[in-house]
Structures are given as structure tokens and as C-alpha cells.
PDB file of N, CA, C and O in Angstrom:
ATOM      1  N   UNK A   1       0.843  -1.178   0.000  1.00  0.00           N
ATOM      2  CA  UNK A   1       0.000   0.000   0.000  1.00  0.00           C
ATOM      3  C   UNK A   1       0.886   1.239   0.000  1.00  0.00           C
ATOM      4  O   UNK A   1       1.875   1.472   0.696  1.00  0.00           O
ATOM      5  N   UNK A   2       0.245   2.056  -1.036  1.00  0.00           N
ATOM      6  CA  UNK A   2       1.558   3.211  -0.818  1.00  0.00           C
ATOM      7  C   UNK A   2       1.072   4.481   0.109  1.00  0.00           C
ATOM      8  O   UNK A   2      -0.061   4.368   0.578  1.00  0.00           O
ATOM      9  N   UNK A   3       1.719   5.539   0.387  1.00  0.00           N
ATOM     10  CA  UNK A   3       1.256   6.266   1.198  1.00  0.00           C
ATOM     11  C   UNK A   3       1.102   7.719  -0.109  1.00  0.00           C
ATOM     12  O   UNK A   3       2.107   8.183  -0.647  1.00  0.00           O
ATOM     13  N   UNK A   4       0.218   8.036  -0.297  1.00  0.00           N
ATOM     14  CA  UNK A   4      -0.020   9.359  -0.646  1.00  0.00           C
ATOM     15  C   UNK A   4      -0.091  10.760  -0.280  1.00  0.00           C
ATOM     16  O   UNK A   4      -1.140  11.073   0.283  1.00  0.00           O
ATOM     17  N   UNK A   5       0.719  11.638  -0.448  1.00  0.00           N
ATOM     18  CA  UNK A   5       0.674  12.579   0.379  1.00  0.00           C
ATOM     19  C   UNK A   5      -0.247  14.043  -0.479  1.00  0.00           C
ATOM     20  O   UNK A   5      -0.483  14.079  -1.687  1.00  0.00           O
ATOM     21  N   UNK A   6      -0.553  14.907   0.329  1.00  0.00           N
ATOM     22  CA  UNK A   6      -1.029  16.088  -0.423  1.00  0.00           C
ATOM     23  C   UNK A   6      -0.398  17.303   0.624  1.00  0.00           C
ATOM     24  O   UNK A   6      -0.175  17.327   1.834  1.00  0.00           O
ATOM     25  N   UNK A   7      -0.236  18.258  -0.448  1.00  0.00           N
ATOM     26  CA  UNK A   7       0.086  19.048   0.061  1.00  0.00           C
ATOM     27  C   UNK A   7      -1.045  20.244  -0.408  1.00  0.00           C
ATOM     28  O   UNK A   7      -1.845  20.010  -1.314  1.00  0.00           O
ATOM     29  N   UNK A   8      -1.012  21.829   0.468  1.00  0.00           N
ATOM     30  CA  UNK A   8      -1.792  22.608   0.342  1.00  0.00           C
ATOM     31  C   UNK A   8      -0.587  24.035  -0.056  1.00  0.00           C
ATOM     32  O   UNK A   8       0.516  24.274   0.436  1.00  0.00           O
ATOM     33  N   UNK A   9      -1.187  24.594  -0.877  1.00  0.00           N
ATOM     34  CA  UNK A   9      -0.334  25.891  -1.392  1.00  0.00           C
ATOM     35  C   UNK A   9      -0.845  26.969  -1.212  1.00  0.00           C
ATOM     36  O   UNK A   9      -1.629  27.461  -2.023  1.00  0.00           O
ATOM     37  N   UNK A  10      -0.385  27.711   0.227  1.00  0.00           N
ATOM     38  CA  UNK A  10      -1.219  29.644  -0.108  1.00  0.00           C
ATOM     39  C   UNK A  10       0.060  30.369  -0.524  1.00  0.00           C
ATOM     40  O   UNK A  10       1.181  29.896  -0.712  1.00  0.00           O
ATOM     41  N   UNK A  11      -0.280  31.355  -0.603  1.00  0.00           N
ATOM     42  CA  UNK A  11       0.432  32.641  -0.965  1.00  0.00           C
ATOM     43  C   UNK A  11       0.745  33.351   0.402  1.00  0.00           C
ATOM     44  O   UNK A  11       0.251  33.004   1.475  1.00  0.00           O
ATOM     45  N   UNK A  12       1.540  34.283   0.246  1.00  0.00           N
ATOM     46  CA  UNK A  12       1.926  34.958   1.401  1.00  0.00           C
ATOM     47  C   UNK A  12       2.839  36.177   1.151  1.00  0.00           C
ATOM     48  O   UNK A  12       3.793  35.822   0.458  1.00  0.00           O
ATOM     49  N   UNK A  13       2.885  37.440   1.456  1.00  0.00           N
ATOM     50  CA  UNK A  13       3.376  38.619   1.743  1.00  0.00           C
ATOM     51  C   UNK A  13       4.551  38.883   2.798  1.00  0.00           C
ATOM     52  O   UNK A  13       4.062  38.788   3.923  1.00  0.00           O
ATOM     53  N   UNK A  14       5.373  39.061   2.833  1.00  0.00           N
ATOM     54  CA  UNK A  14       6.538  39.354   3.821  1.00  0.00           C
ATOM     55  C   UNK A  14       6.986  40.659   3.408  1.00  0.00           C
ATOM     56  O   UNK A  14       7.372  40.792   2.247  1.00  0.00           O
ATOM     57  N   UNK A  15       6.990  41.634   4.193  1.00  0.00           N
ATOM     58  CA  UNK A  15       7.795  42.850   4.391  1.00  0.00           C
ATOM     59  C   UNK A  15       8.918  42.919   5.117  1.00  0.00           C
ATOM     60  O   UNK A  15       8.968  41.946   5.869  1.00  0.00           O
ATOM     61  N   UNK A  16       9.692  43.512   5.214  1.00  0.00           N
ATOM     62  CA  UNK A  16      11.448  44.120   6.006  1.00  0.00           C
ATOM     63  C   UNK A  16      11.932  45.302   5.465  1.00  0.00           C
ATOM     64  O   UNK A  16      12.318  45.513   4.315  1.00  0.00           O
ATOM     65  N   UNK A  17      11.854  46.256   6.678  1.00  0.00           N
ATOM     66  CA  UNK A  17      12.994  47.498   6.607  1.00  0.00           C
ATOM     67  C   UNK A  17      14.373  46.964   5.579  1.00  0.00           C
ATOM     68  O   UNK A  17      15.106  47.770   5.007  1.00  0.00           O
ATOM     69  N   UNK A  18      14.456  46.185   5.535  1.00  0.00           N
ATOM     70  CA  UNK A  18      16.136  45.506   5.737  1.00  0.00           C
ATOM     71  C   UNK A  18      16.726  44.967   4.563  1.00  0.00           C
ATOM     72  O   UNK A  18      17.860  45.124   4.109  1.00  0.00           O
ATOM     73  N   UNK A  19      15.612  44.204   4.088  1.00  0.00           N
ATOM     74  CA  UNK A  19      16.188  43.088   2.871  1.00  0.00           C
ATOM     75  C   UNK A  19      15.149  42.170   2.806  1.00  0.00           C
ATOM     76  O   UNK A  19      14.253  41.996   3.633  1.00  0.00           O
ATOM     77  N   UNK A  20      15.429  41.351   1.298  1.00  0.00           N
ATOM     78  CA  UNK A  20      14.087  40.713   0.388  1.00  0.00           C
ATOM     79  C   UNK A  20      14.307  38.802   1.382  1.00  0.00           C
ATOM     80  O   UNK A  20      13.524  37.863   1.245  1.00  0.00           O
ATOM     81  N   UNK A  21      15.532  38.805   2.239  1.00  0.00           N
ATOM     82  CA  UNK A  21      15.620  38.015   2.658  1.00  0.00           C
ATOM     83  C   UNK A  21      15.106  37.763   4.262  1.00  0.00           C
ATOM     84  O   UNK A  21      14.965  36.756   4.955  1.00  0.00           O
ATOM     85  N   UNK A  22      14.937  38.973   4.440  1.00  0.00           N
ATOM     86  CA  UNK A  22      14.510  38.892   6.279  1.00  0.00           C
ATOM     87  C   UNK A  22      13.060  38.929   6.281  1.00  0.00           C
ATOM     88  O   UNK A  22      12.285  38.543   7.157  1.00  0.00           O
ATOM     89  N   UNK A  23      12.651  39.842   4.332  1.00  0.00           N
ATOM     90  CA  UNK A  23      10.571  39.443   4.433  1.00  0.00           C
ATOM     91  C   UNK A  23      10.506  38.421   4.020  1.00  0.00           C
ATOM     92  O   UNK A  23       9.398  37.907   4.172  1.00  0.00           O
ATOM     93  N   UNK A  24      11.482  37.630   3.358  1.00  0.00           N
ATOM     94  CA  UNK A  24      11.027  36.393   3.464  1.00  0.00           C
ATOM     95  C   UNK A  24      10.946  35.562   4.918  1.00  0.00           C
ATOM     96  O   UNK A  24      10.060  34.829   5.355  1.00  0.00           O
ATOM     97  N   UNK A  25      11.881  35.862   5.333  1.00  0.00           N
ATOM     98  CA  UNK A  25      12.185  34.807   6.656  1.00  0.00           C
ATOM     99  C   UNK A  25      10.644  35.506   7.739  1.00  0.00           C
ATOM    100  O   UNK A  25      10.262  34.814   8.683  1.00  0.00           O
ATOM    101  N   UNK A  26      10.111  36.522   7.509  1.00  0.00           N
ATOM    102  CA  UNK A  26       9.127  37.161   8.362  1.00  0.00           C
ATOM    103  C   UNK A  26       7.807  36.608   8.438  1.00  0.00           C
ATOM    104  O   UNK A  26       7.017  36.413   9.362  1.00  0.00           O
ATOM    105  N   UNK A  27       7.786  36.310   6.584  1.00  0.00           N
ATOM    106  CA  UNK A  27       6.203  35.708   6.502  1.00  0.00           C
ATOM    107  C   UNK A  27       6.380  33.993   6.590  1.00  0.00           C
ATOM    108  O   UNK A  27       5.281  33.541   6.912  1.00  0.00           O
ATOM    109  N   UNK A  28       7.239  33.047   6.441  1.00  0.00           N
ATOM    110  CA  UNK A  28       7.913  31.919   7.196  1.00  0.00           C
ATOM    111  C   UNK A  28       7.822  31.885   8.696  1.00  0.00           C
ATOM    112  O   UNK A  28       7.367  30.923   9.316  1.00  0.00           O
ATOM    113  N   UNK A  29       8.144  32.662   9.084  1.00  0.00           N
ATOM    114  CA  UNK A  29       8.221  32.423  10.386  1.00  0.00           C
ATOM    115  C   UNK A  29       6.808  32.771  11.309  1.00  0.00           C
ATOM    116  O   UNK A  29       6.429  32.136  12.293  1.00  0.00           O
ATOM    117  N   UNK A  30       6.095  34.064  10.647  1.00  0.00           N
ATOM    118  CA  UNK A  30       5.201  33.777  10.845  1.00  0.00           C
ATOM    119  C   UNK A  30       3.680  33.067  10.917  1.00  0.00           C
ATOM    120  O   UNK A  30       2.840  33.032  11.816  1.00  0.00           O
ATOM    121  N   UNK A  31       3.731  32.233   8.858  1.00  0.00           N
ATOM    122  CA  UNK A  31       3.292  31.273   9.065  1.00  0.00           C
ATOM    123  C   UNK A  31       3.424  29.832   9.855  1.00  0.00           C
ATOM    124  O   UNK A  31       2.507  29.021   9.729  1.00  0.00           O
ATOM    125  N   UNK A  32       4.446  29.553  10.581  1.00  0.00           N
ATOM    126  CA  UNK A  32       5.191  28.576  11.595  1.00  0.00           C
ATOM    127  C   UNK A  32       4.257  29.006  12.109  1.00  0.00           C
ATOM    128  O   UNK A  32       3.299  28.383  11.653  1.00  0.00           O
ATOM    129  N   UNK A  33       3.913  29.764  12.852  1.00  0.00           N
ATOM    130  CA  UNK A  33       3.181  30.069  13.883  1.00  0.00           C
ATOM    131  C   UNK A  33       1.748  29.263  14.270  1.00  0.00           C
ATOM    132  O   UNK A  33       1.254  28.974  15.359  1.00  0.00           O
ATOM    133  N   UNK A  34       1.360  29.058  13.045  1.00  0.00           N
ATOM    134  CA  UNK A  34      -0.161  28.723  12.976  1.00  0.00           C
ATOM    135  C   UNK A  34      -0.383  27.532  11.992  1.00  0.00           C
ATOM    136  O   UNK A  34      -1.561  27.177  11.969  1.00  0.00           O
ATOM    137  N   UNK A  35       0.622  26.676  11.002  1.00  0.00           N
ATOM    138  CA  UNK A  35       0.795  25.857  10.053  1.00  0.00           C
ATOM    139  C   UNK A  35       1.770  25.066  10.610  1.00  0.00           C
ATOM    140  O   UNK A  35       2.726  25.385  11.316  1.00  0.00           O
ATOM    141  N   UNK A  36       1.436  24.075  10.236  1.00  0.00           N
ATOM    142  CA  UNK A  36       2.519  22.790  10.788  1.00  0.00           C
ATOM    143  C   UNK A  36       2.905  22.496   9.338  1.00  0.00           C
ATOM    144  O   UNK A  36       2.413  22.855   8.269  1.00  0.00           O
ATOM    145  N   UNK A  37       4.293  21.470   9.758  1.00  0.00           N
ATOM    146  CA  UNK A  37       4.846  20.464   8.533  1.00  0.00           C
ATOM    147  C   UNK A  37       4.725  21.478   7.310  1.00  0.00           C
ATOM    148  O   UNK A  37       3.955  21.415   6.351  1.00  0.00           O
ATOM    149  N   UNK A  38       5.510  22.245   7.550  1.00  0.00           N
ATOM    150  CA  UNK A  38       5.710  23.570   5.953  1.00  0.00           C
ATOM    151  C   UNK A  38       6.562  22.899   5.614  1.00  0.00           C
ATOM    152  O   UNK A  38       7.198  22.116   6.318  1.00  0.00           O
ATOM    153  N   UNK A  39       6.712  23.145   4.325  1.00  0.00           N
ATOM    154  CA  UNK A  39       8.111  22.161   2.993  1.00  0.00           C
ATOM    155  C   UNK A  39       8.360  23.011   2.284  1.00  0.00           C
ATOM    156  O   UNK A  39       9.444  22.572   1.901  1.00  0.00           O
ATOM    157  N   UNK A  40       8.241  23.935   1.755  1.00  0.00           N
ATOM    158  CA  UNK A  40       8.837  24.493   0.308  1.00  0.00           C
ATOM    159  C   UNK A  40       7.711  25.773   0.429  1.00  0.00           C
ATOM    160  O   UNK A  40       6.485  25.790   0.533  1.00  0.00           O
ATOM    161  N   UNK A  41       9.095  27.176   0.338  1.00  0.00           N
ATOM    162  CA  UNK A  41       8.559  28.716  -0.251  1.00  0.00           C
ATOM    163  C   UNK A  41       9.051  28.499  -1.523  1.00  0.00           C
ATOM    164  O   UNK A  41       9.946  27.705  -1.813  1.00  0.00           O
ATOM    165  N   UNK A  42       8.489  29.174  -2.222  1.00  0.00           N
ATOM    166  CA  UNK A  42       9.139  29.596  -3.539  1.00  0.00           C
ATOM    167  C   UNK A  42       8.652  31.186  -3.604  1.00  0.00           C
ATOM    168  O   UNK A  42       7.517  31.653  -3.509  1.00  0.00           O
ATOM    169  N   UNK A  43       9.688  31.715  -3.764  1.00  0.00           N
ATOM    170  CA  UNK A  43       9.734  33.266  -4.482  1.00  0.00           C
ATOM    171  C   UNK A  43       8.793  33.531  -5.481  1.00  0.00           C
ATOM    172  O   UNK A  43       8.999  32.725  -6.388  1.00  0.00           O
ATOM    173  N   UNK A  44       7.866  34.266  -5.752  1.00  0.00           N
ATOM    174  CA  UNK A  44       7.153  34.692  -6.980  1.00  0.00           C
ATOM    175  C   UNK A  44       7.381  36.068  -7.483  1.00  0.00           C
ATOM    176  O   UNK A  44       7.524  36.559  -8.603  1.00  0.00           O
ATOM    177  N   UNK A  45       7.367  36.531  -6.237  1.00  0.00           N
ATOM    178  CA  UNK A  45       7.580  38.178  -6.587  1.00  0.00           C
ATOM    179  C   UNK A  45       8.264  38.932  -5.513  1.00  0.00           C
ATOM    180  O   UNK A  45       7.871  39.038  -4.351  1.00  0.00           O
ATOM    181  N   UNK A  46       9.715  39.631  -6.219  1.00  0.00           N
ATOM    182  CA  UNK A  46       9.647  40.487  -5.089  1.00  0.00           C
ATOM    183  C   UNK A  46       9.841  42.435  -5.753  1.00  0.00           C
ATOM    184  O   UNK A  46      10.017  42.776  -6.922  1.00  0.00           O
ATOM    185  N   UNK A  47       9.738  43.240  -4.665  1.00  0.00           N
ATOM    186  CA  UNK A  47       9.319  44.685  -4.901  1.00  0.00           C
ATOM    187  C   UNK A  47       9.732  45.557  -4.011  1.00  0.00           C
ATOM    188  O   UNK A  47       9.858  45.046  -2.898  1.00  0.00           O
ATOM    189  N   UNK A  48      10.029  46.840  -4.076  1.00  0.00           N
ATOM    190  CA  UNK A  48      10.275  47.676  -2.908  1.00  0.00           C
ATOM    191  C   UNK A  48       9.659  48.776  -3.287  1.00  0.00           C
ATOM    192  O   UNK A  48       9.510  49.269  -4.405  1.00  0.00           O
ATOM    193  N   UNK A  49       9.190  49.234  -1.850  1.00  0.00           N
ATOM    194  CA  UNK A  49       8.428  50.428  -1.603  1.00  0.00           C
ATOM    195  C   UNK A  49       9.323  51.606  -1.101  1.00  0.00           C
ATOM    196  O   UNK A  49       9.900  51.834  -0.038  1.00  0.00           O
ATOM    197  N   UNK A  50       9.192  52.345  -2.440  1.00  0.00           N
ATOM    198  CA  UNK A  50       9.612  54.082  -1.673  1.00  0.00           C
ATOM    199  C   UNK A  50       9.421  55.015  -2.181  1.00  0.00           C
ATOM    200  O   UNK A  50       9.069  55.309  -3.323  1.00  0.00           O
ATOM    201  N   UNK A  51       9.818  55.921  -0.714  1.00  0.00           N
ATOM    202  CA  UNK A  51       9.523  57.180  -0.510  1.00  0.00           C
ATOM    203  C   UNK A  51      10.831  57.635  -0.465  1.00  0.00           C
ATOM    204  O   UNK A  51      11.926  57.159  -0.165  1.00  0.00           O
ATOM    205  N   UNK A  52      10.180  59.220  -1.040  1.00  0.00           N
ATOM    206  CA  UNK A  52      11.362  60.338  -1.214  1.00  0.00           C
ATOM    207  C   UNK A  52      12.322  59.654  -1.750  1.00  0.00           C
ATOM    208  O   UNK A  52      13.371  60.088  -1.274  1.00  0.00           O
ATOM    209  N   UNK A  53      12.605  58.501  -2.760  1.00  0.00           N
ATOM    210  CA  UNK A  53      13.670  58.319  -3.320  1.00  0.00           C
ATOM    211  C   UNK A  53      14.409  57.163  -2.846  1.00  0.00           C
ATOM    212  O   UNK A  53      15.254  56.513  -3.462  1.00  0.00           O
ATOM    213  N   UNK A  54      13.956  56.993  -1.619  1.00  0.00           N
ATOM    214  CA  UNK A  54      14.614  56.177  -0.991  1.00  0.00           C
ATOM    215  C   UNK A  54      14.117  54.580  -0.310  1.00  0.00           C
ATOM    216  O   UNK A  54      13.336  54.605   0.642  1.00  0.00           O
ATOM    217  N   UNK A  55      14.547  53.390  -0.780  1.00  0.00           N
ATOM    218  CA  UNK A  55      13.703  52.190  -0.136  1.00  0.00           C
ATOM    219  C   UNK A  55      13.354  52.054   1.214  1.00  0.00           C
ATOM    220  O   UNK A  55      14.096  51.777   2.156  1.00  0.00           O
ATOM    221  N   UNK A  56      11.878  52.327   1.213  1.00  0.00           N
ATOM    222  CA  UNK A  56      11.702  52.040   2.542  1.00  0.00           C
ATOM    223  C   UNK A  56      11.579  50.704   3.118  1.00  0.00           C
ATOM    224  O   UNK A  56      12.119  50.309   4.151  1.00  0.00           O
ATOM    225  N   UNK A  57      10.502  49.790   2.025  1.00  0.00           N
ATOM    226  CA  UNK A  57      10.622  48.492   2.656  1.00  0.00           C
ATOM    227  C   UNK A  57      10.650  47.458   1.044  1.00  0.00           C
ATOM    228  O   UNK A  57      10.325  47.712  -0.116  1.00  0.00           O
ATOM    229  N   UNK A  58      11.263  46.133   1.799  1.00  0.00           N
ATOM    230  CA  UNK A  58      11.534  44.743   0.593  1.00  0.00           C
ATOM    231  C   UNK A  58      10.281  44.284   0.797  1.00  0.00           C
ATOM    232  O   UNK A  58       9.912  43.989   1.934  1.00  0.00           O
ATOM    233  N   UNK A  59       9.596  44.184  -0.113  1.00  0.00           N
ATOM    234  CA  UNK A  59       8.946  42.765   0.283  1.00  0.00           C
ATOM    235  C   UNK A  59       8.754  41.788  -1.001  1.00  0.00           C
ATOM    236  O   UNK A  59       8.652  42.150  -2.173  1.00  0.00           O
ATOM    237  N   UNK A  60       8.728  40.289  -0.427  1.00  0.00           N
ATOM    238  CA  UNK A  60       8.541  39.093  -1.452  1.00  0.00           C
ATOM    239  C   UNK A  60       6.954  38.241  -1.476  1.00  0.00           C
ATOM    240  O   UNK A  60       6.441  37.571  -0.580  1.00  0.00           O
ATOM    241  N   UNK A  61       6.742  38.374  -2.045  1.00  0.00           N
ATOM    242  CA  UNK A  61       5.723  37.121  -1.925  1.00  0.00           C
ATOM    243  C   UNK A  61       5.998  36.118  -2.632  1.00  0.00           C
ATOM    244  O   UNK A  61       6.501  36.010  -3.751  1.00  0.00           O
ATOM    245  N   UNK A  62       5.534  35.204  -1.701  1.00  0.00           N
ATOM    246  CA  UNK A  62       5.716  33.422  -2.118  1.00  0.00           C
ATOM    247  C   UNK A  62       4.686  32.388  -1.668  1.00  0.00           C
ATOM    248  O   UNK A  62       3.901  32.533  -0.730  1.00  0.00           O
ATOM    249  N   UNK A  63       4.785  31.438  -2.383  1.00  0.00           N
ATOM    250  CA  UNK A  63       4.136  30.203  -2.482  1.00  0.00           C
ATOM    251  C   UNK A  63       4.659  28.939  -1.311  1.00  0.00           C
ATOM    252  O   UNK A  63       5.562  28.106  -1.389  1.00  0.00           O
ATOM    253  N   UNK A  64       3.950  29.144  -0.551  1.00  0.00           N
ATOM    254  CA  UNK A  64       4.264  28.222   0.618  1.00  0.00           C
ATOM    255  C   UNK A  64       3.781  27.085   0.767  1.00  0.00           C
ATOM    256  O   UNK A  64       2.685  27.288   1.290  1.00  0.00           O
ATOM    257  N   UNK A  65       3.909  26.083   0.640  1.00  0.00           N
ATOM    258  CA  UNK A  65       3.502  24.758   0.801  1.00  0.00           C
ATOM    259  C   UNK A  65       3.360  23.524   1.971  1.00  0.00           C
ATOM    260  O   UNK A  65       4.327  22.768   2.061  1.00  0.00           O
ATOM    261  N   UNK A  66       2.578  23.366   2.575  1.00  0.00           N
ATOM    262  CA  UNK A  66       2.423  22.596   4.036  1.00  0.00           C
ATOM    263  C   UNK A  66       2.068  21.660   3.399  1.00  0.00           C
ATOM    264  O   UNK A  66       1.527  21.812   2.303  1.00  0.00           O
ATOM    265  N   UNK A  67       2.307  20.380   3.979  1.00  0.00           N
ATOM    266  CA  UNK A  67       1.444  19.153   4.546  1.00  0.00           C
ATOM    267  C   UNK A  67       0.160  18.655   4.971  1.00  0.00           C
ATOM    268  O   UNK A  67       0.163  18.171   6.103  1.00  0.00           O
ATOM    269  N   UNK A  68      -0.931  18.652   4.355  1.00  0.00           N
ATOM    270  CA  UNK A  68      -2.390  18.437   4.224  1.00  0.00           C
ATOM    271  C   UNK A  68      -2.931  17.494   5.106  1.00  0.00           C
ATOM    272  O   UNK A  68      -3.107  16.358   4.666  1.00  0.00           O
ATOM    273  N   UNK A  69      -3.310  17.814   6.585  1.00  0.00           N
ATOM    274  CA  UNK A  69      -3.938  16.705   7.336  1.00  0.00           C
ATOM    275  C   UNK A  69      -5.681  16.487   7.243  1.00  0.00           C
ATOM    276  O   UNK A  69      -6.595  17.311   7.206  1.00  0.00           O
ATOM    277  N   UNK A  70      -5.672  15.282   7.229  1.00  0.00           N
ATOM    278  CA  UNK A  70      -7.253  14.887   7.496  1.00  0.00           C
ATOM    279  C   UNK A  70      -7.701  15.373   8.664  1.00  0.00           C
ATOM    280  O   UNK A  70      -7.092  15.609   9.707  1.00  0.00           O
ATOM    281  N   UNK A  71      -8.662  15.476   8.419  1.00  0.00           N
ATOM    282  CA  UNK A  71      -9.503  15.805   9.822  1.00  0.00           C
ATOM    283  C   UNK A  71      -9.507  14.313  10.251  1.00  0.00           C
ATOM    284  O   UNK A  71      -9.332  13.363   9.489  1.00  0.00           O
ATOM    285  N   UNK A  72      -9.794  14.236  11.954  1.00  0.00           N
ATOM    286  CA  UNK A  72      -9.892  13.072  12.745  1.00  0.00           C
ATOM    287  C   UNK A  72     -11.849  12.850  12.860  1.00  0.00           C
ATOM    288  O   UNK A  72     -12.328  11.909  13.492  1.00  0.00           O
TER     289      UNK A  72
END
């Protein structure tokens, strides 16, 4: 018998003062929060916001992928 797995894919937004790597690690870490068994971001888009010339914030959005449990 084999085991089949599914996985579920949302989207997600990460911002950082800082870099396209710390909004990533922001919206990761904050999906941890509330999602179990995450496997794979992928990058889709990233962008910066500014003012007066100057970057205020990175942000990426990506495709996050968890581990699909049955309900009991």
C-alpha cells in the first residue's frame, strides 16, 4: 500500500525594513506560527516600496507549501 501525500499551497506577503531576505524569513516564520509540517517557499515576486527616493521596505511574496492533514 503506498502512502499518498497532499500538500496545500497559499500565498503569502513578507515585508522588512532591511532586505528581500529577512521578508522572506518574516512571513515563514510567521506562518510557523499557525501551520505545521511547511516544505517548500518559492519566491514569486519580489518589490520595494519608496519614498522620497529612498527604499523604505523589501517585500517578497511566495508560495508556501504545508502538509495536508485529514480531519480526525
Amino acid at each position: 500500500m503506498s502512502e499518498e501525500k497532499v500538500y496545500k499551497v497559499i500565498e503569502l506577503v513578507g515585508s522588512s525594513p532591511n532586505s528581500w531576505e529577512e521578508a522572506m524569513k518574516a512571513a515563514v516564520t510567521q506562518a510557523s506560527r499557525s501551520l505545521r509540517d511547511l516544505r517548500i517557499a518559492e519566491v514569486v515576486k519580489q518589490d520595494v516600496i519608496i519614498e522620497d527616493g529612498m527604499i523604505k521596505a523589501y517585500r517578497v511574496r511566495i508560495k508556501l507549501s504545508f502538509k495536508y492533514a485529514e480531519a480526525d
